[in-house]
Backbone as CSV, one residue per row, in Angstrom:
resi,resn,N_x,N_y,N_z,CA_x,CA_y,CA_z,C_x,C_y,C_z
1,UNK,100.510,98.074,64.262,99.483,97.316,63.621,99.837,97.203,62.141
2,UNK,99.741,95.957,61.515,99.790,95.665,60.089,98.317,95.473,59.356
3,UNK,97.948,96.051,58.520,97.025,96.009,57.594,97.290,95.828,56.131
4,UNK,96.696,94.189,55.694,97.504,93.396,54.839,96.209,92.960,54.137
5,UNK,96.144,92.722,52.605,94.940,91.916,52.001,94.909,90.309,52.043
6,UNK,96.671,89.850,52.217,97.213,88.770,51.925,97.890,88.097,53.239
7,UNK,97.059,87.750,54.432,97.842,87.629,55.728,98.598,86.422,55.559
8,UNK,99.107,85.612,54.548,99.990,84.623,54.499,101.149,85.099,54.443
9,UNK,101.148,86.441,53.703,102.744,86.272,53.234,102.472,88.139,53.743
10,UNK,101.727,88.806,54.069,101.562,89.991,54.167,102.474,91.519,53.107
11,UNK,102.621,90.419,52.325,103.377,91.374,50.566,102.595,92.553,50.678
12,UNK,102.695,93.719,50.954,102.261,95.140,50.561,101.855,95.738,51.825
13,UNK,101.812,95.195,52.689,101.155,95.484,54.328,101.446,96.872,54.582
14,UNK,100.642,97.557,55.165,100.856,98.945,55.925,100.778,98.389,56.940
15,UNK,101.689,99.109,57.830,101.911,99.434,59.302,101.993,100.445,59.905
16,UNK,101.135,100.554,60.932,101.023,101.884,61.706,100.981,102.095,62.758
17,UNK,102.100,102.619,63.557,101.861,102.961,65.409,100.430,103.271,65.566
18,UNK,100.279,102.465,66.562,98.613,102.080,66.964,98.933,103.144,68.395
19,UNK,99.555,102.574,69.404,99.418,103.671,70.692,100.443,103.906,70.544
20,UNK,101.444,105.555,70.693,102.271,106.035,70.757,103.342,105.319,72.229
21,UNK,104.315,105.836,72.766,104.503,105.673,74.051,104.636,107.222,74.284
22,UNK,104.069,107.352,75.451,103.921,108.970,75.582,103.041,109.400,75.336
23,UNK,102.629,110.928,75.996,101.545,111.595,75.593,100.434,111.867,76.398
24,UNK,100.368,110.203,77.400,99.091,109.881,77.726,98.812,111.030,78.916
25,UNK,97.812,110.892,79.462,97.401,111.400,80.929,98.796,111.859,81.717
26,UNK,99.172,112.751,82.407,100.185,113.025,83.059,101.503,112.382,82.880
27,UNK,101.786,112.017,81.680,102.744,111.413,80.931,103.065,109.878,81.502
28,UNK,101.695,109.225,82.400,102.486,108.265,82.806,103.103,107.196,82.018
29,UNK,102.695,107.391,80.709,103.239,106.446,79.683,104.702,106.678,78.929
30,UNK,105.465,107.303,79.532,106.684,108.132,79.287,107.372,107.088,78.621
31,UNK,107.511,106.095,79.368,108.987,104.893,78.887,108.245,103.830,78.217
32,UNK,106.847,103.230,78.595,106.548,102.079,77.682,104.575,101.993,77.692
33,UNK,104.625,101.906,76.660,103.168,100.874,76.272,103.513,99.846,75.831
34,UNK,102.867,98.878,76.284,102.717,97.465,76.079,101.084,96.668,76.024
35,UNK,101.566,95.853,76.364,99.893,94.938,76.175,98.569,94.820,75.842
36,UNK,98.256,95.526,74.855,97.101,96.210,74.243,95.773,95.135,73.976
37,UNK,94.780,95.080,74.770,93.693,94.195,74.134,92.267,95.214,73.628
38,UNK,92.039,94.383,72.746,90.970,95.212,71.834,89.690,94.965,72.134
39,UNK,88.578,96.010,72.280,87.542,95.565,73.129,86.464,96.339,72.220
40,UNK,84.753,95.968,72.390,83.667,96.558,72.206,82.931,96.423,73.061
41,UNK,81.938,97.413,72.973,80.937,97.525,73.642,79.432,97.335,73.326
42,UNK,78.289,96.850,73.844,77.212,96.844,72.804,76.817,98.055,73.162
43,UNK,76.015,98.823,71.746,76.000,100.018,71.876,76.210,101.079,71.791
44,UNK,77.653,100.956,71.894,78.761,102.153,71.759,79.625,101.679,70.345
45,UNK,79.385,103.017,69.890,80.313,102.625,68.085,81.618,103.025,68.226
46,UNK,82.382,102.208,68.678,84.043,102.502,69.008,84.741,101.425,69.514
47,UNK,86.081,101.401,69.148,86.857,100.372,69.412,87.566,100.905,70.806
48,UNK,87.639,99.735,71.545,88.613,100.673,72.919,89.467,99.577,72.973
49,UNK,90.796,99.656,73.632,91.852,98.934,73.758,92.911,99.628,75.109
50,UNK,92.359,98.655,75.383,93.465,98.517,77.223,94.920,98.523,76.893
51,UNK,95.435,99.217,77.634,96.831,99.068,77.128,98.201,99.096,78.520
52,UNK,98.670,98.973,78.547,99.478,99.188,80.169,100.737,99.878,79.969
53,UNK,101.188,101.218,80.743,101.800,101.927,80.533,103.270,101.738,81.914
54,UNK,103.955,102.891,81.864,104.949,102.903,82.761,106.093,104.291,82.561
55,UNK,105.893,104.749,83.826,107.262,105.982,83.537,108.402,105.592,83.870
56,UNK,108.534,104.571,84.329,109.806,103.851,84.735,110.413,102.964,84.397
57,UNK,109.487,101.942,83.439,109.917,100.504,83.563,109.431,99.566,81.910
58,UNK,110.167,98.973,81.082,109.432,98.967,80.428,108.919,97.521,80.238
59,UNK,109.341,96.832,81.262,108.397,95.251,81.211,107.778,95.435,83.145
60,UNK,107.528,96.142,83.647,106.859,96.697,84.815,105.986,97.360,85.353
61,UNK,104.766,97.552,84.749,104.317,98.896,84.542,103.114,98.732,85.541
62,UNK,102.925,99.998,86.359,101.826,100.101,87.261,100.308,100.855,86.972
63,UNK,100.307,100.566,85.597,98.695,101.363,85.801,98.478,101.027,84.115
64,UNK,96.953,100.663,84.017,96.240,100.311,82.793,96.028,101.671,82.347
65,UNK,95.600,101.998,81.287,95.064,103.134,80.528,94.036,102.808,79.414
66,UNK,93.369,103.349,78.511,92.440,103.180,77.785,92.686,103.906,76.289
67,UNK,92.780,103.337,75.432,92.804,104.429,73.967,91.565,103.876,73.417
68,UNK,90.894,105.018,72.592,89.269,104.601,71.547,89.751,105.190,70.115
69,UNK,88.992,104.361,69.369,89.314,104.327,67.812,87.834,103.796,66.778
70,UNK,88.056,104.695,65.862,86.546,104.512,65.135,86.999,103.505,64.194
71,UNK,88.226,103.305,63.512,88.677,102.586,62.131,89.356,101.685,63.032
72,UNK,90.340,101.352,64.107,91.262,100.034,64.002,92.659,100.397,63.903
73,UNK,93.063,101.738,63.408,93.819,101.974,63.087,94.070,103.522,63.548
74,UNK,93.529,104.476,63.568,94.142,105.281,64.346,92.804,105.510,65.686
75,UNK,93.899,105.332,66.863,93.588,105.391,68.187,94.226,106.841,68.950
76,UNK,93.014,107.207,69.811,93.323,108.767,70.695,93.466,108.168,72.072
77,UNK,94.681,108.551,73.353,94.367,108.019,74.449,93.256,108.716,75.242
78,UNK,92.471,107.928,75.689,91.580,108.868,76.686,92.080,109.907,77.697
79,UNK,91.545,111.176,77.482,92.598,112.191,78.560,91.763,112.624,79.546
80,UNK,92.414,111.429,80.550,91.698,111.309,82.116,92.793,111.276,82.700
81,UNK,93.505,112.350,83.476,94.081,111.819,84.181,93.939,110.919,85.300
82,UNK,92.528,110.466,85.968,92.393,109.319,86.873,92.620,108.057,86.363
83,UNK,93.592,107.248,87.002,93.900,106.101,86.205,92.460,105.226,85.932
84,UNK,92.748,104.511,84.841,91.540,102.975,84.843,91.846,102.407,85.573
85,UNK,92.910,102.289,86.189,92.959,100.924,87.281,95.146,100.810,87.444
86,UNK,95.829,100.676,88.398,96.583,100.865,88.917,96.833,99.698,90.093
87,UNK,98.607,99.115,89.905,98.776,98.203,90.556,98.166,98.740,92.388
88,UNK,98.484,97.428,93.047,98.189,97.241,94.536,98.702,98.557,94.922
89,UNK,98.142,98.768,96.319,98.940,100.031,96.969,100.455,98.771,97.759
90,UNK,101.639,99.257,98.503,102.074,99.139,99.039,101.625,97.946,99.983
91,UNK,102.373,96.439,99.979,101.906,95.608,100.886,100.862,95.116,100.417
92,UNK,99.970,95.041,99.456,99.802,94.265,98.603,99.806,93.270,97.631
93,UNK,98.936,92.248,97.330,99.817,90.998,96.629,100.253,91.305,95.116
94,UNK,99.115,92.477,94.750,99.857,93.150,93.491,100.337,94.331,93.281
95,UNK,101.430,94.434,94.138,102.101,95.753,94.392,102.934,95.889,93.466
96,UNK,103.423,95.174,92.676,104.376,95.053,91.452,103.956,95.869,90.606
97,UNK,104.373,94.629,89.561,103.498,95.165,88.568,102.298,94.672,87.838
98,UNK,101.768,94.914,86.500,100.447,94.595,86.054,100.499,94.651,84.986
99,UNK,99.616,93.206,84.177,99.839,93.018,82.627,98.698,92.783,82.487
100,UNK,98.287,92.516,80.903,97.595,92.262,80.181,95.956,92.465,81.120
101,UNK,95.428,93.575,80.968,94.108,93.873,80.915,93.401,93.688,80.048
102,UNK,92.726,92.710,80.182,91.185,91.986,79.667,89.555,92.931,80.254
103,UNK,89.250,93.326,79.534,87.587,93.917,79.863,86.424,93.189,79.432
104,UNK,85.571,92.228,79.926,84.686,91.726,79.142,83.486,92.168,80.114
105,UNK,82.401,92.791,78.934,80.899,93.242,79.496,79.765,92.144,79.607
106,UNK,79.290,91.971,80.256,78.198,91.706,81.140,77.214,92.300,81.909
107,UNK,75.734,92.393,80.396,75.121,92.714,81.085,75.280,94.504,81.245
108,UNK,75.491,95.335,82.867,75.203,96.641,82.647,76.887,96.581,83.434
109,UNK,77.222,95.940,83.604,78.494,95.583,84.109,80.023,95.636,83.050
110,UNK,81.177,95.582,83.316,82.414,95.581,82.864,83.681,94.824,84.046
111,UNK,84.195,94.355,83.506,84.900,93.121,84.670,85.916,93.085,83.607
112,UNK,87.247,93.581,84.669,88.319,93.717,84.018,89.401,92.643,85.014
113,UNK,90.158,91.584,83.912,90.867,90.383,84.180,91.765,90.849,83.977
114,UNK,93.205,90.630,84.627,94.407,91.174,84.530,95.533,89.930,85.392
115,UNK,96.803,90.251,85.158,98.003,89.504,85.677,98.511,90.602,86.484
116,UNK,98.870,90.337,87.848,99.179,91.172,88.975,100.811,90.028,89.634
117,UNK,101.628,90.794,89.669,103.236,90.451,90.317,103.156,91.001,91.536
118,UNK,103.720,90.430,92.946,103.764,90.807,93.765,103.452,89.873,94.924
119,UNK,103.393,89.658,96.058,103.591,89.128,97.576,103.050,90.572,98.598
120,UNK,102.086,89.482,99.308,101.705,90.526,100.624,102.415,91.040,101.700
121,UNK,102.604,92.053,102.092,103.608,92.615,103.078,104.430,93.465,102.618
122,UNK,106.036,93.754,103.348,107.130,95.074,102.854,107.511,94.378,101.767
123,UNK,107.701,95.210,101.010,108.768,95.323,100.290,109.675,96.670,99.931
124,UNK,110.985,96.008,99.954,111.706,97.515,100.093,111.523,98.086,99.161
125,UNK,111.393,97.486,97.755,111.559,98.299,96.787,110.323,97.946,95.211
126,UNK,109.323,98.444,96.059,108.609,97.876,95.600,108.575,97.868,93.396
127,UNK,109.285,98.924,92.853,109.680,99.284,91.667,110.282,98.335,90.917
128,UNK,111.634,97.468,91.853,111.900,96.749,91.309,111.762,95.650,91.007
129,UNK,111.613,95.339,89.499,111.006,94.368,88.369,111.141,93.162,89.420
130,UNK,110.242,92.445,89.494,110.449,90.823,89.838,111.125,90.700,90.782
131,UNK,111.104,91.459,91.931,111.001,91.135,92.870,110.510,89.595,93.939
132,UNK,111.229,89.014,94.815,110.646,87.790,95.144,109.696,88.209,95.269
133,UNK,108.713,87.394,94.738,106.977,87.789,94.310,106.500,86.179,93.236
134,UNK,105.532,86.116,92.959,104.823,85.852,92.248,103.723,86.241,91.440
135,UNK,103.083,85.395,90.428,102.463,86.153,89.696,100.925,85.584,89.775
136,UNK,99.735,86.323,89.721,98.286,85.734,90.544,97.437,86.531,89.406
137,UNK,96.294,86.268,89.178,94.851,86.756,89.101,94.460,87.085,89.258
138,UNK,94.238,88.676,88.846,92.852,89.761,89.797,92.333,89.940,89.192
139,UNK,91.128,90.531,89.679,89.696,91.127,89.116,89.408,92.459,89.472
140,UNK,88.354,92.922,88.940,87.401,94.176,89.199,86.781,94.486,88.733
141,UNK,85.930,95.514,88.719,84.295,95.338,88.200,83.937,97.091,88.405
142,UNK,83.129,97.278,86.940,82.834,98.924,87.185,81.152,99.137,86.305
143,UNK,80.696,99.997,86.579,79.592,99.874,85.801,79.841,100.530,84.673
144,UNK,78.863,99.971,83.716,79.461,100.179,82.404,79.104,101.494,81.956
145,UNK,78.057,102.265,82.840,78.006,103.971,82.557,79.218,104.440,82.995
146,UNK,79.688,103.977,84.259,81.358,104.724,84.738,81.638,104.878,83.610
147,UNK,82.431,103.941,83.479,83.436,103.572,82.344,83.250,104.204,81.280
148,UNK,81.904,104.814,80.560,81.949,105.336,79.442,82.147,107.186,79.831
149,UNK,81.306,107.193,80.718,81.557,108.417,81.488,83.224,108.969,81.856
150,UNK,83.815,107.893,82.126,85.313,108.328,82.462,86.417,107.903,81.406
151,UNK,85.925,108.073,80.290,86.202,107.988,79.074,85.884,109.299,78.079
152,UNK,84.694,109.873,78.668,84.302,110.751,78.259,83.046,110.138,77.141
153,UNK,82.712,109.523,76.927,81.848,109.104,75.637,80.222,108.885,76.259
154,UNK,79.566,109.551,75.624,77.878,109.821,76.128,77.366,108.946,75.555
């Protein structure tokens, strides 16, 4: 993250690792974080940001995660090891992998939009990147006490 007075030319900017890679929940974030979207809640005084991790792969990654932040600038990952949400099981159309997690609230609700890789049925290997597959639209939906609850935040 850059924090700049002057975003034209950003002359004096600080920059600061926003999510580490590593660290997270059972290290599944070992090899990559990527795709980070920034989210609020009404209600709740904290910034949260979806982020998608991987111990294997670093444009592949099978499972979303969650970091919260009071300033914008320094973020803690939530230490749950139960994932937020995790590609298809096996034979699934999103058995691949999984990008960019979107969370938008509604209501007492949370509905999380995401990009899912993958084709229904075997695949031998299901790990590897881009696989004949395509890429589709999923959804899901949690209540918005879960979610704060499995975050830890009262």
């Amino acid at each position: 993250m850059t924090v700049t007075s002057d975003p034209l030319s950003f002359a004096g900017a600080s920059t600061y690792e926003t999510i580490p890679i590593g660290g997270g929940p059972s290290n599944f974030d070992s090899y990559a974080v990527n795709g980070s979207m920034i989210f609020r809640l009404s209600g709740v005084n904290k910034w949260f940001a979806s982020y998608q991790g991987s111990s294997n792969s670093y444009d592949f990654p099978d499972r979303f995660h969650i970091a919260v932040s009071d300033d914008l600038i320094n973020w803690t990952k939530v230490n749950n090891t139960q994932p937020l949400f995790t590609r298809g099981s096996a034979g699934e159309w999103d058995q691949g992998g999984i990008w960019f997690c979107e969370i938008i609230e509604h209501k007492d609700m949370l509905y999380l939009y995401y990009e899912g890789w993958g084709r229904e049925g075997y695949v031998e290997n299901r790990d590897q990147p881009y696989f004949s597959g395509r890429s589709c639209i999923g959804a899901a939906s949690a209540k918005k006490s879960d979610f704060l609850k499995w975050c830890n935040i009262k």
